[in-house]
N, C-alpha and C positions, 0 to 999 in steps of 0.2 A: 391911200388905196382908193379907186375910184369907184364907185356904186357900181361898174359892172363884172367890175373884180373882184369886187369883195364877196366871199362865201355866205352863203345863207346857211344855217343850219339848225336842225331840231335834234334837240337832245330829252331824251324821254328819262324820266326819275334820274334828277338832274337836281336833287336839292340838298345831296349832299352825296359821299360815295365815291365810287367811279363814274357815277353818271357827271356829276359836280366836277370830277378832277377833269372830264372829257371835255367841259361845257370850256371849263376856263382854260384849256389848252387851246381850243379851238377863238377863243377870247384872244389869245396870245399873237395870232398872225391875221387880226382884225377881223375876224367874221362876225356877222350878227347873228347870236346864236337865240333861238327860243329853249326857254328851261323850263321845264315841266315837272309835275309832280304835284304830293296832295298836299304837300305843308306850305301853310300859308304862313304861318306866324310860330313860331318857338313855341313846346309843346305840343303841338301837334301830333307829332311820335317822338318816343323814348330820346332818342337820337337829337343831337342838335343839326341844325341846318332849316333854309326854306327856300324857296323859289326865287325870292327876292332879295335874299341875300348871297345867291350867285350869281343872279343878275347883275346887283350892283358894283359884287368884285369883276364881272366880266368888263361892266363898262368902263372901273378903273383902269384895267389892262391896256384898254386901249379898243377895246372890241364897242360890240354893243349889244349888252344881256334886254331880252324881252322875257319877262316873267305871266307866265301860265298857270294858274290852279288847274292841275287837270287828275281829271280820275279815270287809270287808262283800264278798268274794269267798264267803262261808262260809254259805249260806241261812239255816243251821239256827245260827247266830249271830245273824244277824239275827232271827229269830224269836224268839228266848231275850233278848234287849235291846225286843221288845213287849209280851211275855211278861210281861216284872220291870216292864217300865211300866206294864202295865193291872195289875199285881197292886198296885203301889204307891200307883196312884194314879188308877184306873178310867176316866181319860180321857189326852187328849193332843189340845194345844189348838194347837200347832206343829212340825210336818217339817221340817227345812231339812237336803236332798238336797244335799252337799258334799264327799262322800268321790271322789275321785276317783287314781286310780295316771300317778303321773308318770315314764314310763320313761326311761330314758337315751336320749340319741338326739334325743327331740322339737325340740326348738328347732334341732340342726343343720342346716344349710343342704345343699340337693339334694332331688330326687323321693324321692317314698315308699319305691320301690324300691331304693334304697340306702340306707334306713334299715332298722333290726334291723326285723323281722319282730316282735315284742314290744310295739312300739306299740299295733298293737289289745288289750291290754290295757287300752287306756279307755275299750274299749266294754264290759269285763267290769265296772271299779270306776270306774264314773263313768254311763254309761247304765245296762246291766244294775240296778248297784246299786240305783238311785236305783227303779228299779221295783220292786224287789224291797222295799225299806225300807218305801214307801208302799202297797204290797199288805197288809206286815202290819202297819202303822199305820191303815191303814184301820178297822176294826171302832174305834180308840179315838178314832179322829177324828172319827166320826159321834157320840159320847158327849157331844164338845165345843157347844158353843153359838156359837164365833166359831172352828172350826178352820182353819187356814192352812197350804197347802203351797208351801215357795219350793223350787227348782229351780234352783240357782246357775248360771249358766252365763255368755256370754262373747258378743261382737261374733262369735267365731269360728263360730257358727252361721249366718252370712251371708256371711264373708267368706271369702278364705283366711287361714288364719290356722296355723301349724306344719304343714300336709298336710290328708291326706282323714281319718284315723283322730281327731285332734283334732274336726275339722269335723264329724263324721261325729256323734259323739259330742253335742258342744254342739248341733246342730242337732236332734238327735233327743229330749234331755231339755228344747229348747223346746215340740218339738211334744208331747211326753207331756203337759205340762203342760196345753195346751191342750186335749188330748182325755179326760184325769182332770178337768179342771173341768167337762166336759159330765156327767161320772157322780158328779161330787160336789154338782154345781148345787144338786136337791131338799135336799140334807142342810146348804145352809149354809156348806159348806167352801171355801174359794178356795184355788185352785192358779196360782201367779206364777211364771214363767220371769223370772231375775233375773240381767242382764248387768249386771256386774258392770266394775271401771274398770282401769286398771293397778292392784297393790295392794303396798303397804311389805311386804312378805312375808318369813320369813327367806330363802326362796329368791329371790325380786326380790332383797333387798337382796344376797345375796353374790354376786350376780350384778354388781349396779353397783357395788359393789367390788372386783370383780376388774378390770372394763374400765370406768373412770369415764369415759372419755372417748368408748367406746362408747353406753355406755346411759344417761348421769348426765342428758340433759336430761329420761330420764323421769322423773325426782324432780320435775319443777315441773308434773306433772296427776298425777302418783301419790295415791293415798289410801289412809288407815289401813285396814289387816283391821276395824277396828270401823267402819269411816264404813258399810258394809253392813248392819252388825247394827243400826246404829241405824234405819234406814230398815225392815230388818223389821220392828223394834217398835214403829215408829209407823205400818205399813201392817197391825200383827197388832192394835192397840189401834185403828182406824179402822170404828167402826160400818158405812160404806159403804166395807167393802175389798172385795167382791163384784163391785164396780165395775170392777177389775181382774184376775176372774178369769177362766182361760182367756189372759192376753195374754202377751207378751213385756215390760217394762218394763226401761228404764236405771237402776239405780239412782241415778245424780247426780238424773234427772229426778224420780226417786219421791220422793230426797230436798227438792228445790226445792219439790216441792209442797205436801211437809209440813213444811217450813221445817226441816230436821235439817243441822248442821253436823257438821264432822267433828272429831275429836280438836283440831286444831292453829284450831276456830275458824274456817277459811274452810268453804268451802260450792261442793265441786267442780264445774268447769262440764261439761255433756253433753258425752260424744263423739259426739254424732250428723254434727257438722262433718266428722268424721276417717271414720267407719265407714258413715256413711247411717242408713237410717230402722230402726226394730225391724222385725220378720219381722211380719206380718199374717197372718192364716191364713182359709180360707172359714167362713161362717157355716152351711152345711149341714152335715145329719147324719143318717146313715145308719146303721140300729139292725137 
């Protein structure tokens, strides 16, 4: 693939996760992906994974992983990971908004209220962020010819889903999405709100083995961290991806369209049975 072919792309908390199964999807049909996130070396968090060790499966793939210590609470970090982007490589042809802070607490069961106060923490690295990333992606996403911004998010912008601070969170990086596609429209750039499935995560998974009899039926609609990434790459490689900009899109469904199976071979069905319909939003617009 030729250097002006090859996809650029920044993938944000990317060290392990969905951001990780994204990075190395987008790994898979050569792109040079930047991986970002705050673990540098094992230990770091509970969690194993780190920056550089998606890196370097990236660059196995065939791709080419650049590894970032970035702390996307941190503006002036963020701006310093656009910075080295446009120095390196004077465009940026894909966003994919996925850092998000997962505090203690979220999943426990009870009101808000008796949950740590700490939780809105994912309005700081997970909304905030995700604004903050694509403000200063922005100047190298107009540079691109096919730029794409996805917005990772979740059923949980519709439903309930962990409380208001989760909700609060997904629901608002669907609608960013929507109202950055109206200001990216002229330039070409599509911006996708991208609900994502249950996902094989290492935190899913130690979770279903802690309590397999709690959670283990969700292994039979769970999907790989990459079943996502493949579906970006075939919506960032789609001459008519524009077609979906501004919307909320299911990933299973994005997949289906573009016939992308996931690691293990099958081809996840929609939760829309379980969750309802995507979020729609009005077509007016007030400048």
């Amino acid at each position: 693939m030729s250097a002006q072919n090859n996809l650029i792309a920044v993938v944000t908390g990317a060290s392990r996760g969905a951001g990780k199964g994204i990075a190395l999807a987008l790994g898979d049909v050569g792109a040079t992906v930047y991986v970002t996130g705050r673990s540098a070396k094992e230990g770091d968090s509970p969690l194993p994974g780190t920056v550089f060790a998606t890196a370097e499966e990236i660059t196995r793939r065939g791709g080419r992983g650049i590894p970032v210590v970035c702390d996307h609470a941190d503006d002036a970090q963020v701006e310093a990971l656009f910075a080295q982007v446009g120095s390196e490589h004077g465009r940026l042809d894909i966003l994919v908004n996925n850092a998000l802070c997962v505090p203690d607490g979220l999943t426990a069961a009870g009101p808000f209220w008796e949950k740590p106060l700490g939780l809105q923490a994912l309005l700081d690295v997970g909304l905030r962020s995700s604004y903050v990333a694509s403000y200063f992606a922005a100047p190298l996403l107009l540079k691109s010819s096919r730029g794409l911004v996805i917005n990772t998010s979740s059923p949980g912008g519709r439903c309930y889903m962990h409380g208001p601070a989760y909700g609060a969170g997904k629901a608002a990086v669907d609608k960013m999405a929507h109202d950055m596609a109206v200001d990216f429209k002229a330039y070409n750039v599509a911006v996708v709100a991208l609900w994502m499935g249950i996902l094989k995560t290492e935190r899913t998974m130690a979770a279903i083995n802690a309590q397999p009899e709690l959670y283990g039926a969700m292994l039979e609609v769970a999907e790989s961290p990459e079943y996502s990434g493949r579906v970006i790459a075939a919506l960032a490689q789609d001459p008519a991806r524009m077609a979906f900009s501004g919307k909320v899109c299911m990933a299973a469904e994005l997949g289906q369209h573009y016939g992308v199976f996931d690691t293990d071979g099958a081809q996840p069905p929609s939760p829309r049975g379980m969750f309802g319909a995507v979020t729609e939003y009005s077509d007016v617009v007030i400048q």
